[in-house]
C-alpha positions, 0 to 999 in steps of 0.5 A: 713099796716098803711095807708100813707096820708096827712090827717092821718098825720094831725089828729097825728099833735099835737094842739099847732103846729097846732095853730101855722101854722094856725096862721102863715098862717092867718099872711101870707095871711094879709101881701100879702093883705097888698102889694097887696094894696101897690102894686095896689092901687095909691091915688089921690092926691088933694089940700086942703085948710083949713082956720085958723081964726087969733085968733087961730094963734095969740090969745090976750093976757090975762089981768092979774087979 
């Protein structure tokens, strides 16, 4: 009489099925991750200033050669 668990069943499961669910896994555990973030972590919003010299927003005019 053939033996009838989980691991016997594994070792007949061909590789590229294998690779697939692995990576479906791997896929699934890095989208909980993702909304685990979204969900939990909330960034502190600050002012900022950052100066423009005037040149840069209004540059002279170039003399034509």
């Amino acid at each position: 009489m053939e033996p009838t668990n989980a691991a016997c069943s594994i070792e007949k499961m061909p590789t590229l099925t294998r690779l697939i669910i692995v990576l479906a896994i791997l896929a699934g555990l890095v989208y909980a991750g993702m909304v685990a973030l979204v969900t939990f972590v909330h960034p502190t919003q600050t002012e900022m200033t950052i100066r423009v010299p005037s040149e840069k927003l209004n540059p002279k005019p170039q003399q034509p050669k």
